[in-house]
N, C-alpha and C positions, 0 to 999 in steps of 0.2 A: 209425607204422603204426596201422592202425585193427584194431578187433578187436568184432565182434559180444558184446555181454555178452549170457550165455543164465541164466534164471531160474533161482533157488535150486529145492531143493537140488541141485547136481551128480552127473552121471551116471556117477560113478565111484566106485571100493571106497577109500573114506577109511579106515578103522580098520584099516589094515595091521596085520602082528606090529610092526612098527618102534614104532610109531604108538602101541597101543594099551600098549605096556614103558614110553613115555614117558607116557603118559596116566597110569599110575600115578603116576610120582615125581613129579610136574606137581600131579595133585592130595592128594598126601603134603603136599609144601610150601606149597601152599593153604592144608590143613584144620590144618595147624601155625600156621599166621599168625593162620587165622579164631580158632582155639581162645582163642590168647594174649590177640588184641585184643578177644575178647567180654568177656575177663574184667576188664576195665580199664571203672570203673564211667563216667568219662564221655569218649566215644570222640570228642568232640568237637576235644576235644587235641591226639590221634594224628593226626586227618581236616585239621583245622588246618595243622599241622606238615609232614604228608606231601605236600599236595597244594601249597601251595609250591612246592618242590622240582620237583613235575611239572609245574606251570604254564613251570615257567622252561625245565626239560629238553624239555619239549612242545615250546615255541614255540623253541627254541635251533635245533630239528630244519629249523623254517622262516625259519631264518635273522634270529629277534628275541633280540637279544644283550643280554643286560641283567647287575647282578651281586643278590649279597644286600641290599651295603647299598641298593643304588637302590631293591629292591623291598620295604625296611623305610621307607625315607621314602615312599617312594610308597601304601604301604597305611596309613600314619598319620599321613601331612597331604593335605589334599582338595585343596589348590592348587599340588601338587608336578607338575613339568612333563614329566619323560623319558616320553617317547611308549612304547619298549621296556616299562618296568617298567609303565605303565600295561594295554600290552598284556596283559602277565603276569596282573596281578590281574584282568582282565576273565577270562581263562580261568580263574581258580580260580574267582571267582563263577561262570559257568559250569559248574563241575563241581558244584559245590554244589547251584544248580539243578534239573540235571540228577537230583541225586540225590535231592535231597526229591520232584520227581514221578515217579520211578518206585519211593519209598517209599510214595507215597500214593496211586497208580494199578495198583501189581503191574501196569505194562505199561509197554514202549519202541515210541511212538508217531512217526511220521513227522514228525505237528507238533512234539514233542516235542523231535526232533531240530535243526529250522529254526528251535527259540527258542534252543537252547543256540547254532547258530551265532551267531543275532543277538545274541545277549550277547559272544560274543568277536570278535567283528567292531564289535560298536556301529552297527549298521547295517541297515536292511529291504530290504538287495537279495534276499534268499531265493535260490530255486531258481532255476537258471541258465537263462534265458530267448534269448540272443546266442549264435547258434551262433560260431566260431573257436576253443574252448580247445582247447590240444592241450600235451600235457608232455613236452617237452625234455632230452635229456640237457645236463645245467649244462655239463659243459668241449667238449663237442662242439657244443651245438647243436640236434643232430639232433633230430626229434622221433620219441618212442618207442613213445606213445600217443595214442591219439584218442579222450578218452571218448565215450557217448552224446552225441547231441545234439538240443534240444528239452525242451522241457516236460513236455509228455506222456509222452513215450519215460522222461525220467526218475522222474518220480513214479511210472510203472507198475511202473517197476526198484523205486524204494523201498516201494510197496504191496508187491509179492511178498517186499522185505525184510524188512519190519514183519512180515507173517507167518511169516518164518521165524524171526525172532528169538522170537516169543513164541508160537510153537506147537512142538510136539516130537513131529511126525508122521512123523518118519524114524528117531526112537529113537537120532541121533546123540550122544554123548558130550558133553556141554555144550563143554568145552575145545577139542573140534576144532572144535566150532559157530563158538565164538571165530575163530579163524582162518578159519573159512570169511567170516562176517558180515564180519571187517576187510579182508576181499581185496575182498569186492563192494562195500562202503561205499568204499572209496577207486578202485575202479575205476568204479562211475559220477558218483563224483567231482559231486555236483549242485548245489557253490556256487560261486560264480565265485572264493571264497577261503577259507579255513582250515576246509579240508576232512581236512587231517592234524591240527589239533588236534582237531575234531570227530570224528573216526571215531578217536581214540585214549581219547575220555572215553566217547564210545558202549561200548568195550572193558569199562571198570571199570564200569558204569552196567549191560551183561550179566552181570558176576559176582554184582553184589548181585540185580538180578532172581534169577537160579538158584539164589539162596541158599548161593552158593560162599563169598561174602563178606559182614560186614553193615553193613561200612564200605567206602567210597571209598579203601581204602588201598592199592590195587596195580596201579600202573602199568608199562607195558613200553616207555614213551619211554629212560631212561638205556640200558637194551639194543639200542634203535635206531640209538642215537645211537652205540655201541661197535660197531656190526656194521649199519652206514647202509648200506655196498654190497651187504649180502647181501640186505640187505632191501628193496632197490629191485632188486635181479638177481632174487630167488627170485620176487617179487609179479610181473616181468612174466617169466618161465615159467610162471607160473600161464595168464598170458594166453598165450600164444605157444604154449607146448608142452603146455599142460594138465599140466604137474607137480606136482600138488596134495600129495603126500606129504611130499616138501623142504618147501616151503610151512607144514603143518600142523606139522613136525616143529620146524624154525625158531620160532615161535611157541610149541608146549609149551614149549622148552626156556627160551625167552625168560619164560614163569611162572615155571616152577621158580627160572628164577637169582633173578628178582627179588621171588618169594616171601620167599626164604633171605634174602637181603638187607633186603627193608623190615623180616622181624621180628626181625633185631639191632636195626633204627632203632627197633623199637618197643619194644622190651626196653631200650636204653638211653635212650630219654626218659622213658618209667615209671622206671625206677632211678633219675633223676634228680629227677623230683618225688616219690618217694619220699622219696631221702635228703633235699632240700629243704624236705617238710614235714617231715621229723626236726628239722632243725637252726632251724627259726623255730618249735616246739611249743618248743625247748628254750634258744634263744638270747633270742626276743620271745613270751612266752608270755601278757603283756596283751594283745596283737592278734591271736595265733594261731587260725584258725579253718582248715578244710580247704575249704570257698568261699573265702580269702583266696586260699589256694596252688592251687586250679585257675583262680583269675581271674587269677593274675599267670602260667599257663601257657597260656593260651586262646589269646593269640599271643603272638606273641615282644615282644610290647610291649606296657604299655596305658596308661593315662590318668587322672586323676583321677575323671574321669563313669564309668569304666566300675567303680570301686570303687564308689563311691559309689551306683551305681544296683543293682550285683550285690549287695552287703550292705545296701542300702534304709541309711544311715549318710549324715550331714550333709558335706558338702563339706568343709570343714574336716579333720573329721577323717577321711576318705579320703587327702585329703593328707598328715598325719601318718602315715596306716600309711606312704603309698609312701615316704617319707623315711627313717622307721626303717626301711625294709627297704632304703634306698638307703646308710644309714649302716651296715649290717649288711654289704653288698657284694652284697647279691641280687640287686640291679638297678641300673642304670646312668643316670640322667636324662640328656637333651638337648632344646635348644628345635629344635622343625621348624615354620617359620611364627611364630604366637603363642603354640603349647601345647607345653607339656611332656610327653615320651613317655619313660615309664620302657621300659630294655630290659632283658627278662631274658636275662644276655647268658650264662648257659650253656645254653640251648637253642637261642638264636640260632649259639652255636658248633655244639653237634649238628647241627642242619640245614644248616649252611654246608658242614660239613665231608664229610657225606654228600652233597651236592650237587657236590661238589667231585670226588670219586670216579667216577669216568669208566672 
């Protein structure tokens, strides 16, 4: 079916009573998560760790299967081949991205958008120029929708998005804005491909704009992925019936859960490089430094160069720490390629196991 998409903001009373009870606890579970992770001095950890996870859960949704370990060789050796995990890390790069310029722009820009594509695409096909897309229901066939079609038609849809996302001229509630922006971003749908990873980091990429968030740490792909049918049913009554309430509602809820959730994951990786730095201040207290213990958590692996360059310290003796801390049991060495990658293999458990969790 085809469906006319009509310019933001919609012609309908969004902040129902339903709507606006949920709008609370939604951002209750927000402003818990923002509070914890502000107070964690280098958030680069958390942003590390969490967006992993969504990389793989994002791209899981469109059908790129990959596991942990694929996507630990895959981010720490440059010649490592599986296409899937590759994918993966192209999306987190992308989020990354994404998120340094609209730290350094205070705006979410339409070009903005068409580079985060082309980083998880790897590719300059842009905006979808060949008219025929149309999206199919997967065991039927049938086809559901028909986005816009054309150039023009869509860059106009995403000019009037870009304005909606960064002006707040209707005095909507940021969170229902969320769900409004991800219904029209994947309905005019304007890349020929990975338009569901794209309009899912646009999501986090709005939090931090509105200052919900000040990290990239909350994603709504795992809840997608638990509740894939409602979320392809309620998106097209959106289109179909104009049911925007379900829609909006679907979505709060989908924060709140995964609010609650990322900030155990963030409570238990902080308690982890906690007690961690405890036990090397008191086990290896010649190499102890608190730069040692966030460089050996920055990813779940690292390298000789990256000691070595992060403590300005000689080659050699980088080496030495990673050994003592590999004889200590802190970390686990393997060769991938030619170099050796130390893993710190209890954070690598945390994220695995949290990923895991479906």
């Amino acid at each position: 079916m085809s469906n006319l998409l009509q310019d933001l903001p919609p012609n309908v009373e969004l902040e129902t009573k339903h709507v606006l009870k949920q709008v609370a606890r939604s951002h209750r579970a927000l402003a818990e998560l923002k509070g914890f992770a502000d107070m964690i001095p280098n958030k680069n950890i958390l942003i590390n760790a969490i967006t992993i996870n969504e990389a793989k859960d994002s791209s899981e949704i469109e059908n790129i299967i990959t596991t942990h370990d694929e996507l630990f060789k895959a981010m720490s050796g440059e010649n490592y081949k599986s296409p899937a995990a590759k994918e993966v890390v192209n999306y987190r790069t992308a989020i990354w991205h994404g998120y340094k310029l609209v730290k350094e722009n205070d705006f979410l820009s339409t070009n903005m958008i068409i580079e985060i594509q082309r980083l998880i695409e790897s590719n300059q096909a842009g905006i979808r120029k060949l008219p025929g897309t149309v999206l199919k229901n997967e065991v039927t066939g049938e086809v559901v929708y028909t986005p816009p079609s054309g150039e023009l038609e869509i860059l106009s849809l995403l000019s009037n998005l870009e304005q909606y996302i960064n002006n707040d001229y209707d005095n909507i509630d940021s969170l229902v804005k969320l769900a409004i922006i991800h219904y029209q971003f994947e309905s005019i749908h304007p890349f020929y491909d990975g338009n569901g990873r794209t309009g899912r980091i646009v999501n986090v990429l709005y939090l931090v704009l509105k200052e919900l968030l000040d990290s990239p740490i909350l994603y709504l792909s795992k809840f997608i992925i638990r509740n894939k049918s409602a979320y392809y049913r309620l998106l097209q009554e959106v289109t179909v019936q104009g049911k925007w309430e379900d829609w909006v509602l679907f979505i709060l809820q989908g924060i709140e859960e995964t609010a609650n959730e990322t900030l155990m994951l963030v409570k238990e990786i902080n308690g982890l490089l906690e007690n961690t730095a405890e036990k090397i201040k008191n086990e290896l207290p010649k190499i102890y430094s608190r730069e040692l213990v966030e460089l050996i958590f920055f990813e779940f692996y690292t390298k000789i160069s990256y000691i070595e360059d992060g403590l300005d310290i000689s080659r050699k003796t980088a080496a030495k720490y990673l050994s003592d801390l590999e004889k200590e049991g802190f970390l686990a060495s393997q060769k991938i390629g030619r170099e050796r990658i130390y893993l710190n293999r209890e954070l690598f458990r945390i994220v695995k196991d949290a990923g895991a969790k479906k």
